[in-house]
N, CA, C and O atoms as a GROMACS GRO file, in nm:
protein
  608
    1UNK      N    1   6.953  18.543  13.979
    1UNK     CA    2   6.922  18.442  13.881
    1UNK      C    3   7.054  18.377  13.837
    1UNK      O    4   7.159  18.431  13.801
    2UNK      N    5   7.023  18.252  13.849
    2UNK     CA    6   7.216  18.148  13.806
    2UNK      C    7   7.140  18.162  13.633
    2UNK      O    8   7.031  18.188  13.583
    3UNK      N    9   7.268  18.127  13.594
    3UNK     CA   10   7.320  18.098  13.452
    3UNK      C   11   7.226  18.002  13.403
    3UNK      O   12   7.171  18.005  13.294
    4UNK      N   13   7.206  17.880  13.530
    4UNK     CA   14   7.164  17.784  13.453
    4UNK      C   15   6.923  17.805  13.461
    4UNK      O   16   6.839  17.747  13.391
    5UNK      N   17   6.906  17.885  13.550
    5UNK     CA   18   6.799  17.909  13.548
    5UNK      C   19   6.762  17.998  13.401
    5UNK      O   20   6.672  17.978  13.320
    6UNK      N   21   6.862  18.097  13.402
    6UNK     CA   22   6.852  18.185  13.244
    6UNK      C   23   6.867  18.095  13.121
    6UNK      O   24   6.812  18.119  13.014
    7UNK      N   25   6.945  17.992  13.144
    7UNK     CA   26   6.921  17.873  13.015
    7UNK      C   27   6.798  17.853  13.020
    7UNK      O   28   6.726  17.885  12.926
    8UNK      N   29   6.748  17.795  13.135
    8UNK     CA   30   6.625  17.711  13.130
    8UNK      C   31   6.546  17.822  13.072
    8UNK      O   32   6.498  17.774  12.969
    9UNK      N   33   6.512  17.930  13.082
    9UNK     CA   34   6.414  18.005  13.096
    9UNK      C   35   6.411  18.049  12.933
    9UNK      O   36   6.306  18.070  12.872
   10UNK      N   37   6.529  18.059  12.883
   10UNK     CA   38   6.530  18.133  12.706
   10UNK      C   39   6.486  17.957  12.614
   10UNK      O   40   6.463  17.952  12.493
   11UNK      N   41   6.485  17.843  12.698
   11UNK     CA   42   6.428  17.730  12.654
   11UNK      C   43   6.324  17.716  12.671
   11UNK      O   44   6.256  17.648  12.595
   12UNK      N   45   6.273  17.776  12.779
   12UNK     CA   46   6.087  17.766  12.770
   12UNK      C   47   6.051  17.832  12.632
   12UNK      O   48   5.992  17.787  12.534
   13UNK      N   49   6.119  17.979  12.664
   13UNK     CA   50   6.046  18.062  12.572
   13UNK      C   51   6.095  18.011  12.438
   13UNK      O   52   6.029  18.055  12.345
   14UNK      N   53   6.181  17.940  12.409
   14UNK     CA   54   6.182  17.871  12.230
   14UNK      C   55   6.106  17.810  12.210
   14UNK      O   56   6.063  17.812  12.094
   15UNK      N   57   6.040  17.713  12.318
   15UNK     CA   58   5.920  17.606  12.293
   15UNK      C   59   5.826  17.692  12.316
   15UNK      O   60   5.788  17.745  12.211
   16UNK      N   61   5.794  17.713  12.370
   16UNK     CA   62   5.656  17.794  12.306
   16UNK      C   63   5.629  17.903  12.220
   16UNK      O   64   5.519  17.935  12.175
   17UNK      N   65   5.766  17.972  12.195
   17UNK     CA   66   5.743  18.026  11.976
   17UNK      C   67   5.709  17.945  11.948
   17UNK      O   68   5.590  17.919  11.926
   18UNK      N   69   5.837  17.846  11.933
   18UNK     CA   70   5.778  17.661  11.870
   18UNK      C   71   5.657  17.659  11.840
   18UNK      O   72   5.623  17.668  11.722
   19UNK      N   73   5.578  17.648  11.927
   19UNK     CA   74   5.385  17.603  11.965
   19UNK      C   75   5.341  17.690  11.891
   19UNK      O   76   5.289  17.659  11.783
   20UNK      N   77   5.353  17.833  11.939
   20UNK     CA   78   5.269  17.934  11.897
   20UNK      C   79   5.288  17.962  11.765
   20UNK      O   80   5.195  18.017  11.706
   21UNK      N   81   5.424  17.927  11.684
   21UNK     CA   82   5.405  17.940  11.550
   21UNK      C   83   5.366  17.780  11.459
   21UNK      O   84   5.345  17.775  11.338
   22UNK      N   85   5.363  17.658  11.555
   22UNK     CA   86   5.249  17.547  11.464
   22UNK      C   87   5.173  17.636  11.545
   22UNK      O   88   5.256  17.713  11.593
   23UNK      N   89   5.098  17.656  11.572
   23UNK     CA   90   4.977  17.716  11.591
   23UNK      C   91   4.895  17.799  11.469
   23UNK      O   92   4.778  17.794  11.430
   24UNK      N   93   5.006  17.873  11.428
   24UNK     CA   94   4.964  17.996  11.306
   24UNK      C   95   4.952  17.918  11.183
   24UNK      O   96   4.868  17.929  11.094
   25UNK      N   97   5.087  17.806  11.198
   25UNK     CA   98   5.123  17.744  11.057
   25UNK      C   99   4.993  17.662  11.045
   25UNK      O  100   4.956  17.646  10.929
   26UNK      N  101   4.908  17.599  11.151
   26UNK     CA  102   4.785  17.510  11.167
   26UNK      C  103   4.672  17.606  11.080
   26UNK      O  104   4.617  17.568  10.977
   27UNK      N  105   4.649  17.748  11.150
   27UNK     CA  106   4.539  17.846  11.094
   27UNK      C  107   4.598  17.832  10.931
   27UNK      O  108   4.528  17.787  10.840
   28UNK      N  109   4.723  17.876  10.916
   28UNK     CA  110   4.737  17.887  10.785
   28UNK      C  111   4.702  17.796  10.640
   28UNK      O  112   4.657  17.824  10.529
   29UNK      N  113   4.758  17.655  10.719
   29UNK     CA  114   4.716  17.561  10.614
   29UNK      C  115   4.565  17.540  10.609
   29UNK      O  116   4.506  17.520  10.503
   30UNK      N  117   4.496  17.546  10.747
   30UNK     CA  118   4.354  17.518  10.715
   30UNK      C  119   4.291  17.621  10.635
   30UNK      O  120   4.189  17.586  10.577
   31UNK      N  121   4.325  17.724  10.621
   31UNK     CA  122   4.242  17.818  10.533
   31UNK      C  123   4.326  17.840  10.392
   31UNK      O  124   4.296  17.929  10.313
   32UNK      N  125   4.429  17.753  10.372
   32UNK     CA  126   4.515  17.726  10.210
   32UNK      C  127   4.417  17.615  10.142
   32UNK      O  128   4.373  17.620  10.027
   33UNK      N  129   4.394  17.510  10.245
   33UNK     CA  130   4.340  17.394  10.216
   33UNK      C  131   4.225  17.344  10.249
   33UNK      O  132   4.190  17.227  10.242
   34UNK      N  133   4.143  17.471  10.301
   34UNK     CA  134   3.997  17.468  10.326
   34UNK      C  135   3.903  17.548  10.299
   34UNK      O  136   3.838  17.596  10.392
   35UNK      N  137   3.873  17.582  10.162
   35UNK     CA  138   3.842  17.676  10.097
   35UNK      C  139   3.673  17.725  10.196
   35UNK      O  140   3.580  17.653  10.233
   36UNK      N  141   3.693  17.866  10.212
   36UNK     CA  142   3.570  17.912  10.255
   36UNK      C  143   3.590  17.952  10.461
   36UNK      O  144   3.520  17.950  10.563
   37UNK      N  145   3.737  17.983  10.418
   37UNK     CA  146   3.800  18.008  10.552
   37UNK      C  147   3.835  18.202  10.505
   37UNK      O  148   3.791  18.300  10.566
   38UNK      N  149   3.922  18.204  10.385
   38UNK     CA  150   3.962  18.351  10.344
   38UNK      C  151   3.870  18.454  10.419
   38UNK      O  152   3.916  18.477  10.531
   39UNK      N  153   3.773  18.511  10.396
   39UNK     CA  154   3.696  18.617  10.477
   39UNK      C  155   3.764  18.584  10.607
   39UNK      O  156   3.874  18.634  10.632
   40UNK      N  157   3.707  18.509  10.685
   40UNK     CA  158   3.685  18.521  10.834
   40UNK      C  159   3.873  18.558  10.879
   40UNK      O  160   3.908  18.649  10.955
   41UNK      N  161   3.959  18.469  10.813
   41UNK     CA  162   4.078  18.460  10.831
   41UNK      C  163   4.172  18.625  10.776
   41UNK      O  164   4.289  18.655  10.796
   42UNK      N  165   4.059  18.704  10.701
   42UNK     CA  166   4.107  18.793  10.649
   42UNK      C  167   4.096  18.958  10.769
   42UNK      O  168   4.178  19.048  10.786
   43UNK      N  169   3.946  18.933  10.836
   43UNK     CA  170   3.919  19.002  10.956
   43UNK      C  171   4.019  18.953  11.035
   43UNK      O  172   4.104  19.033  11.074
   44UNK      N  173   4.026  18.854  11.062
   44UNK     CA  174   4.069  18.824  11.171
   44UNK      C  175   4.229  18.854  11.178
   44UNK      O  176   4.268  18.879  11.292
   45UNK      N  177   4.313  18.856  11.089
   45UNK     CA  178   4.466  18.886  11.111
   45UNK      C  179   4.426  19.068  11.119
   45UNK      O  180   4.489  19.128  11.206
   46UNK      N  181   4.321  19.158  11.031
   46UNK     CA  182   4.344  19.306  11.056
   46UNK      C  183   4.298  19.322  11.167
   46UNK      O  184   4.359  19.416  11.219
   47UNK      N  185   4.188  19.264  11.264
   47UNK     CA  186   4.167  19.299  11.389
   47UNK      C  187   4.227  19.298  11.487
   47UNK      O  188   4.217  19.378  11.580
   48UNK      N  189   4.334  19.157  11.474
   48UNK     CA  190   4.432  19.118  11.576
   48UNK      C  191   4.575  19.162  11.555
   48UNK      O  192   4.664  19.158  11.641
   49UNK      N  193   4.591  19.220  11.386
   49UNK     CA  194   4.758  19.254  11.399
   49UNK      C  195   4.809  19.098  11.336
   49UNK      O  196   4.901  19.111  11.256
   50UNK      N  197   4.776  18.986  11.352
   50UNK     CA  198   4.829  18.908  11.340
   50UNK      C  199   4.756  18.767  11.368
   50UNK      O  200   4.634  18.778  11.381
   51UNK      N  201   4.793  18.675  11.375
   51UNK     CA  202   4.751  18.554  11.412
   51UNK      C  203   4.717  18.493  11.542
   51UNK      O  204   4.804  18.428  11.601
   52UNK      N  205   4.605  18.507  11.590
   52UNK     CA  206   4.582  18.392  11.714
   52UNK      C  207   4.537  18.321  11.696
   52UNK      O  208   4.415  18.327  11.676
   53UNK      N  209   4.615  18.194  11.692
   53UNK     CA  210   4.536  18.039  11.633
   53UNK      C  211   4.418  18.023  11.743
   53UNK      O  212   4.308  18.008  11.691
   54UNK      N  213   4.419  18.023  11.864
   54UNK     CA  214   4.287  17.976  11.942
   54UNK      C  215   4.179  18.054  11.894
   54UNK      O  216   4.071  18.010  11.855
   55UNK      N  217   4.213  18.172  11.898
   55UNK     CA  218   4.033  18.243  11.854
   55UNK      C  219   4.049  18.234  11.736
   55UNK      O  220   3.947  18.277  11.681
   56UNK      N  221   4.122  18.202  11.663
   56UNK     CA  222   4.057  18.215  11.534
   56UNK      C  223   3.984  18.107  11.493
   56UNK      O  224   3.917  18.083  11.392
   57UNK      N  225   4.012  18.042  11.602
   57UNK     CA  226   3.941  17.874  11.573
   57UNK      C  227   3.831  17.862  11.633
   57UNK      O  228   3.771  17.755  11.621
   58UNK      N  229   3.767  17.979  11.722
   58UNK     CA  230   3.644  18.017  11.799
   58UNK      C  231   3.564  18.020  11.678
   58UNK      O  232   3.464  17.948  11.674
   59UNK      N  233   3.598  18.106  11.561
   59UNK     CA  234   3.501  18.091  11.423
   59UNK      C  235   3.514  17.949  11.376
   59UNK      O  236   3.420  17.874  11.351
   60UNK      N  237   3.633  17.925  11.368
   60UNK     CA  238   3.598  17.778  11.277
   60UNK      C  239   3.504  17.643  11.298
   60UNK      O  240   3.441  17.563  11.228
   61UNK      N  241   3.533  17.665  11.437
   61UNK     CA  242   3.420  17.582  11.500
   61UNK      C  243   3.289  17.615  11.464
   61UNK      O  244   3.214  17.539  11.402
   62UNK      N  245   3.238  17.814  11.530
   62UNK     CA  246   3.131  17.792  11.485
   62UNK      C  247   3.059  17.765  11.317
   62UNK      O  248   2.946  17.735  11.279
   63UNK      N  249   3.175  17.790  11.252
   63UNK     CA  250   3.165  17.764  11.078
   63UNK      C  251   3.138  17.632  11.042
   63UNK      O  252   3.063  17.612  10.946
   64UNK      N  253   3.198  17.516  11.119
   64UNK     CA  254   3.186  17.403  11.109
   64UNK      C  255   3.031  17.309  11.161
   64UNK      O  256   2.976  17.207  11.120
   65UNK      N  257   3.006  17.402  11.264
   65UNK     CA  258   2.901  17.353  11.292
   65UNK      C  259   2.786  17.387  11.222
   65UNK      O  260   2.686  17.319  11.198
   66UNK      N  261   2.812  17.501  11.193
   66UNK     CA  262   2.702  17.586  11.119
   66UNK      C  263   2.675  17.514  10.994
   66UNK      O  264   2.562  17.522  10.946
   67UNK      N  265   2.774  17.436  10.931
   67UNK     CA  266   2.763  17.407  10.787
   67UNK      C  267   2.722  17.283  10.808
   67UNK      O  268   2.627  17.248  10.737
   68UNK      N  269   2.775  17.183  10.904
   68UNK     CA  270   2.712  17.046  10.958
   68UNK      C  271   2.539  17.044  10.966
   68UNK      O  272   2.455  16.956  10.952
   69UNK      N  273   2.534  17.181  10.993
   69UNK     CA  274   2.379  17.190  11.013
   69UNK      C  275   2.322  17.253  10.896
   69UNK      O  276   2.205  17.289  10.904
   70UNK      N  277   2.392  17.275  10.779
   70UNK     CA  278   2.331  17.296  10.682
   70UNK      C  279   2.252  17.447  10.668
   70UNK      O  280   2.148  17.476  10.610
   71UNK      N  281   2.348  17.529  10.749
   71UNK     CA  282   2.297  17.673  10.800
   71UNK      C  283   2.429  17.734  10.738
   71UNK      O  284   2.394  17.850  10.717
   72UNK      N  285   2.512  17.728  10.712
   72UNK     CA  286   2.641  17.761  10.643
   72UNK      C  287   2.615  17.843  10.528
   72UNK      O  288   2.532  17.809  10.444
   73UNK      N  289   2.702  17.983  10.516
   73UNK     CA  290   2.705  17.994  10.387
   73UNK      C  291   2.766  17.923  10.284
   73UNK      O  292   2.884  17.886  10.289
   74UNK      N  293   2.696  17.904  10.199
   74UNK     CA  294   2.708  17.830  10.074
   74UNK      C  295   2.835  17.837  10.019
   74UNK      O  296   2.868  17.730   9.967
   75UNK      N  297   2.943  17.949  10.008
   75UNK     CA  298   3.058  17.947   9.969
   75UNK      C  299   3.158  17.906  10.145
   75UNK      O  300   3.282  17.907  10.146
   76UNK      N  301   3.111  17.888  10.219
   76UNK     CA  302   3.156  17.889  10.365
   76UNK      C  303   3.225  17.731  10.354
   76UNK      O  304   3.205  17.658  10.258
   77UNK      N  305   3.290  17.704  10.444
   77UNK     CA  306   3.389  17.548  10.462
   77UNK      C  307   3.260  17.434  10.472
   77UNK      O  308   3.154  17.470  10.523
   78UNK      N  309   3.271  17.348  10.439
   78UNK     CA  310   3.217  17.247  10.459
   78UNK      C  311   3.235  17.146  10.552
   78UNK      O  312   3.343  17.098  10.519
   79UNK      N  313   3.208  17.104  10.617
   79UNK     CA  314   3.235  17.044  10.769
   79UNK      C  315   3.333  16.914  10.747
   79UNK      O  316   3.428  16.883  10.819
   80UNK      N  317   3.290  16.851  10.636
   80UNK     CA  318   3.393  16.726  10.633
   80UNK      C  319   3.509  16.724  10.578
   80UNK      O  320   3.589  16.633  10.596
   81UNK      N  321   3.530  16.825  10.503
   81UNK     CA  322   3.659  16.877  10.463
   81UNK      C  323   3.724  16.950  10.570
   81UNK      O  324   3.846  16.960  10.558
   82UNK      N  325   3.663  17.015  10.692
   82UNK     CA  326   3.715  17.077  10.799
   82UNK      C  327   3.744  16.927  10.839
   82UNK      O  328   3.850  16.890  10.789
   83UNK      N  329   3.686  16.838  10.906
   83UNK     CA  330   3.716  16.714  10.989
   83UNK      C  331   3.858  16.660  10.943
   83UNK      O  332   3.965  16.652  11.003
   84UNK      N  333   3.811  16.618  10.788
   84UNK     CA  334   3.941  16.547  10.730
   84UNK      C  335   4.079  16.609  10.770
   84UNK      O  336   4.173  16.543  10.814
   85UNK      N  337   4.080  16.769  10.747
   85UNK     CA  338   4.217  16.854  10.764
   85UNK      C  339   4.268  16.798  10.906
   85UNK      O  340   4.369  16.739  10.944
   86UNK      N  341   4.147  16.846  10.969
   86UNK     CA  342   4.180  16.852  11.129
   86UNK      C  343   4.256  16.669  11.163
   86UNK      O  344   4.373  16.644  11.190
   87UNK      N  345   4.178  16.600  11.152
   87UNK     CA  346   4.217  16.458  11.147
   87UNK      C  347   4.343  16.438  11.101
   87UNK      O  348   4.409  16.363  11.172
   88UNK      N  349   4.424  16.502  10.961
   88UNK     CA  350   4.530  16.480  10.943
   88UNK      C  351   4.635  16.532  11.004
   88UNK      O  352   4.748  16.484  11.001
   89UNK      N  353   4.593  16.659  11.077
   89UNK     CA  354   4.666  16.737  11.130
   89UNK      C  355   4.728  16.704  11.282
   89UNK      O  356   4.842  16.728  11.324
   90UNK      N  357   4.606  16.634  11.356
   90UNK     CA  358   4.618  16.543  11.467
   90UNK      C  359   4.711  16.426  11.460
   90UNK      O  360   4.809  16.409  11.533
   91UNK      N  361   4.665  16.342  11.358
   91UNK     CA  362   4.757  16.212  11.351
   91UNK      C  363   4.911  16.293  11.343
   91UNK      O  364   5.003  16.236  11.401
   92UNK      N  365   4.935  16.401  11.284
   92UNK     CA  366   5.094  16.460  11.273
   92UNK      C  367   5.130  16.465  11.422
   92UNK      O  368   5.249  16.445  11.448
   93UNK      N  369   5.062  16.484  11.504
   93UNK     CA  370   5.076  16.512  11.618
   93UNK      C  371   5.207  16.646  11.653
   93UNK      O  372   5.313  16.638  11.715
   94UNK      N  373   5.163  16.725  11.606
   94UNK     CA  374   5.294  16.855  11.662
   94UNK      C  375   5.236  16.936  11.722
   94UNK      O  376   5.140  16.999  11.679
   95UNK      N  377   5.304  16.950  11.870
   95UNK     CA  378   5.257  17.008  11.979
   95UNK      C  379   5.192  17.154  11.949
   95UNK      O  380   5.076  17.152  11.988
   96UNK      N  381   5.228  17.283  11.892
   96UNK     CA  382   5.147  17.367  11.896
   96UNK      C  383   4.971  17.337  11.831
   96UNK      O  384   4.859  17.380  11.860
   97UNK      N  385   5.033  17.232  11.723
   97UNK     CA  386   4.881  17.246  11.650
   97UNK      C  387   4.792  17.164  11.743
   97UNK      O  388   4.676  17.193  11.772
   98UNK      N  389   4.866  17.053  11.787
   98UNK     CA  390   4.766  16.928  11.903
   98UNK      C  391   4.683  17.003  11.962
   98UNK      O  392   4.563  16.975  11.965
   99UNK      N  393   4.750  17.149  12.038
   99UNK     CA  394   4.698  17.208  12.168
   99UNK      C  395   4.588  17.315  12.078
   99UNK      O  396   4.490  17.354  12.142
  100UNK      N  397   4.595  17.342  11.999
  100UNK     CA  398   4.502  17.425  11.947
  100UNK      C  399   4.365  17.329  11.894
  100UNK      O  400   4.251  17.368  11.919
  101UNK      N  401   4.393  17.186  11.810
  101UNK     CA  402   4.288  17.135  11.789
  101UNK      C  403   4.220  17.088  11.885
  101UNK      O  404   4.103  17.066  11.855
  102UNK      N  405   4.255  17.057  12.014
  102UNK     CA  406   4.182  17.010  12.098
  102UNK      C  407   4.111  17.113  12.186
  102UNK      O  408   3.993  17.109  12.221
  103UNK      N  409   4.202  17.207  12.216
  103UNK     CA  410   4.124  17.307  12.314
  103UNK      C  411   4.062  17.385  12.252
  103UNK      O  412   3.948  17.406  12.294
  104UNK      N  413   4.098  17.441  12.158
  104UNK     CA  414   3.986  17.579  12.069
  104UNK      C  415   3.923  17.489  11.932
  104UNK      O  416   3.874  17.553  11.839
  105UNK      N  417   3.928  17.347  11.930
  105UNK     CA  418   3.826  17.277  11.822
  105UNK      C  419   3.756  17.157  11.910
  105UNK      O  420   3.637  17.176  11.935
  106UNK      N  421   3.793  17.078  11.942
  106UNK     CA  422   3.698  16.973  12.027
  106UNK      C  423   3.658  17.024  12.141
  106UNK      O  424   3.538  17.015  12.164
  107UNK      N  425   3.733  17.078  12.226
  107UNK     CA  426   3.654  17.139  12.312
  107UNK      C  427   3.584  17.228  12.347
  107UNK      O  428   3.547  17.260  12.460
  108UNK      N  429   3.556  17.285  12.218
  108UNK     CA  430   3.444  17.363  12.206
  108UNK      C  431   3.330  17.333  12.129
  108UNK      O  432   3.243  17.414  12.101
  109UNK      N  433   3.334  17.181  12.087
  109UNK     CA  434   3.234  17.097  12.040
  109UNK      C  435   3.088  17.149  12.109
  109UNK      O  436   3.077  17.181  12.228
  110UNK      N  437   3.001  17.150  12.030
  110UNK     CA  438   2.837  17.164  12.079
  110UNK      C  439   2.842  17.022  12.177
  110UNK      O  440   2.906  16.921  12.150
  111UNK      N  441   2.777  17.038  12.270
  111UNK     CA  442   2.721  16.971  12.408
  111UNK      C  443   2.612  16.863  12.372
  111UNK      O  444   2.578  16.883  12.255
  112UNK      N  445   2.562  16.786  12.411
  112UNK     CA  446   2.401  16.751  12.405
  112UNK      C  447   2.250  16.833  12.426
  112UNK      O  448   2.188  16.840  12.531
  113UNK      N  449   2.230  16.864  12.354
  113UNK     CA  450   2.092  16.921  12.335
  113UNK      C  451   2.168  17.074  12.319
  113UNK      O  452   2.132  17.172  12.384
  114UNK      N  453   2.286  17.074  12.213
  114UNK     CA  454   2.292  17.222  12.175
  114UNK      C  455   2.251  17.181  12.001
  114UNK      O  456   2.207  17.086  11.937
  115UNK      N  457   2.288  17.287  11.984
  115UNK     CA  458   2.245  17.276  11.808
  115UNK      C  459   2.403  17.221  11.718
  115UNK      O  460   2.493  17.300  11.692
  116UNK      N  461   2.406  17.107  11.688
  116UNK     CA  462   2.544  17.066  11.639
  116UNK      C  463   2.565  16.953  11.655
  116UNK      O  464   2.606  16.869  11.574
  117UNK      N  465   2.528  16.940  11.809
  117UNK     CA  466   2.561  16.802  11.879
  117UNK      C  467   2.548  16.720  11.771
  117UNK      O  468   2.462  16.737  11.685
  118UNK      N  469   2.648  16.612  11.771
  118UNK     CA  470   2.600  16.476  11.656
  118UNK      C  471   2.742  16.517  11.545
  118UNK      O  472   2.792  16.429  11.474
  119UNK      N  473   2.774  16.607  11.546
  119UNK     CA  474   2.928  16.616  11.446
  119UNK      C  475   3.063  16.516  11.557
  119UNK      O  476   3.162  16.451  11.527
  120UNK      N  477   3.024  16.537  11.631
  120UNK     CA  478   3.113  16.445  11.702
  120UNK      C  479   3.147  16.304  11.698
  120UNK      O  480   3.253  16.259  11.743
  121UNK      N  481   3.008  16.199  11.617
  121UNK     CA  482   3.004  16.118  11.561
  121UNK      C  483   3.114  16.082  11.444
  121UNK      O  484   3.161  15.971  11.423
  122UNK      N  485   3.145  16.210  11.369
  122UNK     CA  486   3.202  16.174  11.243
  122UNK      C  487   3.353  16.219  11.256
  122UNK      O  488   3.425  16.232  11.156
  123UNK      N  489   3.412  16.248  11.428
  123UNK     CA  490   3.517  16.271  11.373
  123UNK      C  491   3.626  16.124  11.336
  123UNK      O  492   3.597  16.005  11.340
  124UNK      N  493   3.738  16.181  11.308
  124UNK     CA  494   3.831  16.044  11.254
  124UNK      C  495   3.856  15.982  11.410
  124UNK      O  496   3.826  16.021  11.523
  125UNK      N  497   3.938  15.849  11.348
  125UNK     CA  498   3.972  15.793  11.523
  125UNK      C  499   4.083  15.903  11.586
  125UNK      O  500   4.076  15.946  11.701
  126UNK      N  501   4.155  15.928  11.517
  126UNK     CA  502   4.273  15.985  11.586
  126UNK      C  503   4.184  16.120  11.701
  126UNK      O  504   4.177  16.118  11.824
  127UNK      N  505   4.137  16.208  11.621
  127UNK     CA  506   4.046  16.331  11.670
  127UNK      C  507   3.934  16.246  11.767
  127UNK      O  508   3.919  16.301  11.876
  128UNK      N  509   3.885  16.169  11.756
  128UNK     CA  510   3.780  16.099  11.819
  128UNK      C  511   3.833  16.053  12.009
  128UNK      O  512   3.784  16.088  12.117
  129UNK      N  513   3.957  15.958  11.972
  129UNK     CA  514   4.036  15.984  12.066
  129UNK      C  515   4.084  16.074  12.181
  129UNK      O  516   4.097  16.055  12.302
  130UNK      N  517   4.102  16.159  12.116
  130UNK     CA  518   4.110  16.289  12.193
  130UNK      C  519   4.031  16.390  12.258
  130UNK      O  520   4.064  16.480  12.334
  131UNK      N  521   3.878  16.343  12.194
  131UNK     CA  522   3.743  16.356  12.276
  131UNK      C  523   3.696  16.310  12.334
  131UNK      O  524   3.609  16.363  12.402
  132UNK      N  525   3.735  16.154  12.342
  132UNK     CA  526   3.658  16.117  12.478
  132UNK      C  527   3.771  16.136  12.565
  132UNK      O  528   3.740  16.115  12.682
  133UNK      N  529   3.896  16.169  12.549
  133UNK     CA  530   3.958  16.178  12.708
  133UNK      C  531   3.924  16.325  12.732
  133UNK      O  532   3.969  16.357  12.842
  134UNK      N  533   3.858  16.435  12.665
  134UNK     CA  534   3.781  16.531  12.682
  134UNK      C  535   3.646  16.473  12.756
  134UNK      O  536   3.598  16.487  12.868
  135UNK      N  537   3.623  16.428  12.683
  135UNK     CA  538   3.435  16.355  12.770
  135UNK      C  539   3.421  16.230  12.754
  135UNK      O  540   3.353  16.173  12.668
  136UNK      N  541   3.489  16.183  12.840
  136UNK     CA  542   3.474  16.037  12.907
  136UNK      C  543   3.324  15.992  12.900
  136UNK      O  544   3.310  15.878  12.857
  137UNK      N  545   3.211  16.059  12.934
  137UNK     CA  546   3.120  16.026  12.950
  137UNK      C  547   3.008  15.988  12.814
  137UNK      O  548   2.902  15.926  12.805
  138UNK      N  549   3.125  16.081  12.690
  138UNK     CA  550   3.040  16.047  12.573
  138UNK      C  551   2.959  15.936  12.531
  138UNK      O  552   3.003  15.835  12.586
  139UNK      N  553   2.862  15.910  12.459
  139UNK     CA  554   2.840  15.741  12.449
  139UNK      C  555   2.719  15.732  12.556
  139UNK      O  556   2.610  15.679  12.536
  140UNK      N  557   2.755  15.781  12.650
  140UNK     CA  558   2.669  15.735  12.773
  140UNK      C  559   2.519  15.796  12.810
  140UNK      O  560   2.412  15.754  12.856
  141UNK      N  561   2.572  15.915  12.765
  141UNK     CA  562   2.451  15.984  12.753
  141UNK      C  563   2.286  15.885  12.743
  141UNK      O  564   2.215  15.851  12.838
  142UNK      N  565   2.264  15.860  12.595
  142UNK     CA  566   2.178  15.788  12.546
  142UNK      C  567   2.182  15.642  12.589
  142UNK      O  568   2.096  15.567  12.542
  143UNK      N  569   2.262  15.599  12.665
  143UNK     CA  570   2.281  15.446  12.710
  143UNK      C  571   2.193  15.413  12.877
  143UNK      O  572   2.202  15.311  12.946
  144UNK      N  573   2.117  15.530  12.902
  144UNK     CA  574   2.047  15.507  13.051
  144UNK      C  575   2.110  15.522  13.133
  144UNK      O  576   2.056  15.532  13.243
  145UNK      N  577   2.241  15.531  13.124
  145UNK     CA  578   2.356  15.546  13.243
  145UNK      C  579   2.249  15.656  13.338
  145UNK      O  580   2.171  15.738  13.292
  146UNK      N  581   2.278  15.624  13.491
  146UNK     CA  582   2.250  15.740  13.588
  146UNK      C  583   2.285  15.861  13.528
  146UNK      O  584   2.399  15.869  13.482
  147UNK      N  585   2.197  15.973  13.517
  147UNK     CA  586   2.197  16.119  13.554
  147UNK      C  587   2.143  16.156  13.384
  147UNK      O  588   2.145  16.270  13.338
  148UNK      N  589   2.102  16.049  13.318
  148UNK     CA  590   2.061  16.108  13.167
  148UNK      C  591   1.913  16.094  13.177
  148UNK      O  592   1.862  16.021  13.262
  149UNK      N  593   1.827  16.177  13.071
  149UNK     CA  594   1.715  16.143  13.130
  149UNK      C  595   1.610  16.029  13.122
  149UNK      O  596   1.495  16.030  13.165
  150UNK      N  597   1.681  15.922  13.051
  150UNK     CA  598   1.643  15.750  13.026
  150UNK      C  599   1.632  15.708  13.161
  150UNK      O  600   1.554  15.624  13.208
  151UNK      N  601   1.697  15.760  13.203
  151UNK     CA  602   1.718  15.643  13.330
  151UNK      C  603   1.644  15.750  13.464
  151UNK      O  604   1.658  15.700  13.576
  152UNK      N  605   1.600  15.831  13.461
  152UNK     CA  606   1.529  15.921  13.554
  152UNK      C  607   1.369  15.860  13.556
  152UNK      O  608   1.283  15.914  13.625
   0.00000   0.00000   0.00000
């Protein structure tokens, strides 16, 4: 191994602490500033030792949807106060949190004909953005396009 490969290599690994701690700092503020996160966020650091922003965002999603649908516990987050955070958090655009809101929060968005579908409507442009280059096809669904079932 040259000198200059061992540079490169202790520079990967700074950027992705980097990531992985916006990642935590992302979990953290959303449950400072999204009241009805504490429980889940409270299991979740004693089960894991610590912070994994992606799964921990496996709950938030389903919390978000759950409450969109009005199935939420009552002291639980409220979906548009989840959106708003998330939305502001996106427009910041900082790489650990980007990669966590998109892959472990939009892309784990409910589908068409799951139970949820339709929160996708309300996210902000910035977050909105970043779902259709997730699903290009959004929109289309209901428009008759080939392969929906309007047009069958």
């Amino acid at each position: 191994m040259t000198a200059d490969d061992e540079t490169r290599e202790k520079s990967e690994a700074g950027v992705a602490d980097e990531k992985a701690a916006a990642g935590v700092r992302l979990v953290e503020d959303l449950v400072a500033q999204v009241p009805g996160f504490e429980d889940a966020y409270e299991c979740h650091v004693f089960n894991e030792h610590g912070v994994l922003s992606h799964l921990f965002f496996w709950d938030v999603v389903q919390d978000t949807v759950r409450s969109y649908l009005g199935e939420g516990d009552p002291d639980g987050p409220d979906w548009r106060r989840v959106l708003a955070f998330l939305e502001e958090q996106t427009r910041r655009r900082v790489p650990g949190a980007i990669e966590v809101i998109v892959t472990s929060f939009l892309y784990d968005l409910p589908y068409e004909r799951e139970a949820g579908y339709g929160i996708e409507a309300h996210l902000g442009p910035v977050m909105k953005e970043r779902y259709l280059q997730l699903r290009p096809w959004y929109g289309a669904e209901a428009s008759g396009a080939p392969g929906t079932d309007e047009a069958e």
